[in-house]
Residue, then its C-alpha position, 0 to 999 in steps of 0.5 A: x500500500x502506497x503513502x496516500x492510501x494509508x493516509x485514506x484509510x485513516x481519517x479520523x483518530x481515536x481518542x480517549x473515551x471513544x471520540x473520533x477526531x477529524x483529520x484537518x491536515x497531513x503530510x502523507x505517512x508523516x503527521x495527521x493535524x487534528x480538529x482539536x489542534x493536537x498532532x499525531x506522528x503515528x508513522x503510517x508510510x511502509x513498515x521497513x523504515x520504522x526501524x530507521x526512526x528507533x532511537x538509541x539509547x546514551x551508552x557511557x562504556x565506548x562502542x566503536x571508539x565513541x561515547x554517548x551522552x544525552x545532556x537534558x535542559x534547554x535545549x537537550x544536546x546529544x553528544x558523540x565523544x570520540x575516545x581519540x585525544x585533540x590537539x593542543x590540550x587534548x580537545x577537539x573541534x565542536x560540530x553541531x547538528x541540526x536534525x531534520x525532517x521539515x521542521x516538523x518530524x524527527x529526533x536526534x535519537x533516531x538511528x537514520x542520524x546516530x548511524x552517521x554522526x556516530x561514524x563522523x565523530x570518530x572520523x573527523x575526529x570531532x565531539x558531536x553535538x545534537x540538538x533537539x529542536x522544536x516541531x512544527x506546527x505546534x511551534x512554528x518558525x522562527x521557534x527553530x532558529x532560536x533553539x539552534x542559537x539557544x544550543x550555542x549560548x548553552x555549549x558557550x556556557x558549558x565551556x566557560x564554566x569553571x572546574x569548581x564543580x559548577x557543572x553538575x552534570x557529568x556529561x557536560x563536564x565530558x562536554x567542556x573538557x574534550x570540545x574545542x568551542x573555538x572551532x564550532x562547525x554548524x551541520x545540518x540534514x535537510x531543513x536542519x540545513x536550512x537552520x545552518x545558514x540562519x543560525x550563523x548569520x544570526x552568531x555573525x550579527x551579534x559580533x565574535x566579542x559577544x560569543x567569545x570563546x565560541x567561535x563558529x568556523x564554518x557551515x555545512x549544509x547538507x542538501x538544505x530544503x531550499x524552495x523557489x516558485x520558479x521551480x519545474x516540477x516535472x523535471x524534479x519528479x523524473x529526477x527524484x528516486x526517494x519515497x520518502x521525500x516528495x514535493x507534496x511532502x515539502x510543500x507541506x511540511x512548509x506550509x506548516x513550519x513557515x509563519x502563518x501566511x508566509x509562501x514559498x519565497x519566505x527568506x526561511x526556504x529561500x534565503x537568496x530569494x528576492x524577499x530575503x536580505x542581500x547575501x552581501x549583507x549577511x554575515x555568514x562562516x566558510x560553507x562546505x554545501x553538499x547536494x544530491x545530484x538526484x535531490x529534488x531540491x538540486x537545483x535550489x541548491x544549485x543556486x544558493x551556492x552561486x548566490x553565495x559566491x556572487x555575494x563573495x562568500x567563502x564556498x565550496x560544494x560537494x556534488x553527491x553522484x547519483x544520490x537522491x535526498x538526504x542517502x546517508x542517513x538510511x542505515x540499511x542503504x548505506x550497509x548494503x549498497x556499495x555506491x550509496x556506501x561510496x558515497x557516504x564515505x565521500x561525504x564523510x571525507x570531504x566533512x573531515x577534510x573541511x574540518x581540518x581546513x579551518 
């Protein structure tokens, strides 16, 4: 049975004491809005990614040359301590992940991301750093930039606490003594990487003197869910090769994460559209922008790079041969297709590579 269907043959959901509640809103597998206002993230697309979306619990003794450690508040952060020293007093570089899933769906504790970021901890090596964000719709954006800020002012404050026992959380003591905040990397899958580019301009905006120590070094944007109206929907359909990700899908998801009455050109999907402030004007770290060359969104892509390099930003693009959106992140696709496998590993590297480079 196809996504549609499923959504068909569900309409309505029980809730408790009997009464059935009308579905107002969806996206197809995904989420059901209710008449109430309440949101149901039942999944309802094919069973086999289920598996995918199951979270994996912190774990203090090291699996694969890495810890892992859920430090609760807010925002909650994830992190992925590799077990190999750093430089220069033993610490390493910070990347910091903004999940995605439309800014509607998703958790970090999900498999699709630990598989990977678990894996580029210990390549890069780096400390990863998750971040759980809001969903929309029940908080739309801009709810999801200030969280991604929100993490960056609490590793800021976990790094500048001192070693008198002012952390009381074990894991955030991990935190301060193994990551290097002078060299914070800001990656993002998807919609996440839509909040890379706005997180780092909003860090640009305030000054380097009001986030010292912290310093964000550089953006990766992975295959960012950039939208225009121009776009030609046929090409993208024919190129496309994922059934998880439709343009239905992101024009939904939108619609229901962007500020109410805000369309396609609305900066947060299209931040080098005619309605967004000029590129020139942005304050923005050296970007390393991975896309799909099957995505839907390549095009977009495509063009914020270019906008990027006109605006004399510091830019370098991955090309991902033959990918469809967002590859890396299923586990199963990436254990048993040597070509998705391949080109997991060239991302991997090239993310390593940047790291290094500033």
């Amino acid at each position: 049975m196809d996504n549609a269907n499923v959504a068909e043959s569900q309409p309505q959901v029980q809730a408790a004491g009997g009464r059935s509640r009308k579905v107002v809103d969806e996206v197809s597998g995904w989420l059901r809005v209710l008449d109430d206002g309440t949101v149901d993230r039942t999944w309802t697309g094919p069973p086999e990614a289920l598996p995918l979306m199951q979270p994996v619990a912190p774990y203090a003794v090291p699996r694969d040359g890495h810890t892992l450690h859920d430090i609760p508040g807010e925002p909650s952060l994830r992190v992925y301590l590799p077990e190999t020293n750093g430089g220069e007093g033993g610490r390493l570089p910070v990347i910091v992940h903004l999940h995605g899933g439309g800014f509607c769906v998703s958790h970090p504790s999900w498999l699709m991301y630990h598989h990977f970021y678990s894996r580029l901890a210990c390549a890069v090596p780096a400390v990863v750093v998750s971040v759980e964000l809001p969903l929309a719709p029940e908080r739309r954006l801009p709810a999801h930039i200030d969280t991604g800020v929100a993490a960056l002012r609490r590793l800021r404050s976990i790094a500048l606490s001192s070693e008198d026992g002012a952390l009381d959380d074990p894991a955030a003591k991990l935190l301060r003594e193994a990551g290097d905040v002078s060299r914070v990397f800001l990656v993002g899958d998807s919609s996440g990487a839509n909040l890379v580019h706005f997180v780092s301009a909003r860090v640009g905006q305030d000054g380097a003197g009001t986030w010292a120590p912290l310093r964000v070094a550089g953006g990766i944007p992975i295959h960012p869910g950039f939208v225009r109206e121009t776009r030609s929907r046929s090409e993208l359909e024919v190129r496309s090769d994922s059934v998880f990700f439709t343009l239905d899908m992101l024009d939904k998801f939108n619609a229901m994460a962007l500020p109410v009455g805000a369309g396609k050109e609305h900066p947060f999907t299209c931040p080098m559209g005619p309605q967004a402030p000029p590129l020139e004007s942005v304050p923005l770290p050296p970007m390393l922008v991975a896309v799909g060359e099957n995505d839907l969104v390549r095009d977009r892509n495509l063009e914020y790079c270019d906008a990027l390099r006109a605006a004399g930003k510091e830019v370098a693009v991955l090309i991902n041969r033959g990918m469809s959106h967002a590859f890396y992140l299923n586990k199963f696709a990436v254990d048993m297709d040597p070509c998705t496998a391949e080109r997991t590993q060239e991302l991997i590297d090239a993310i390593a590579s940047f790291v290094s480079c500033h």
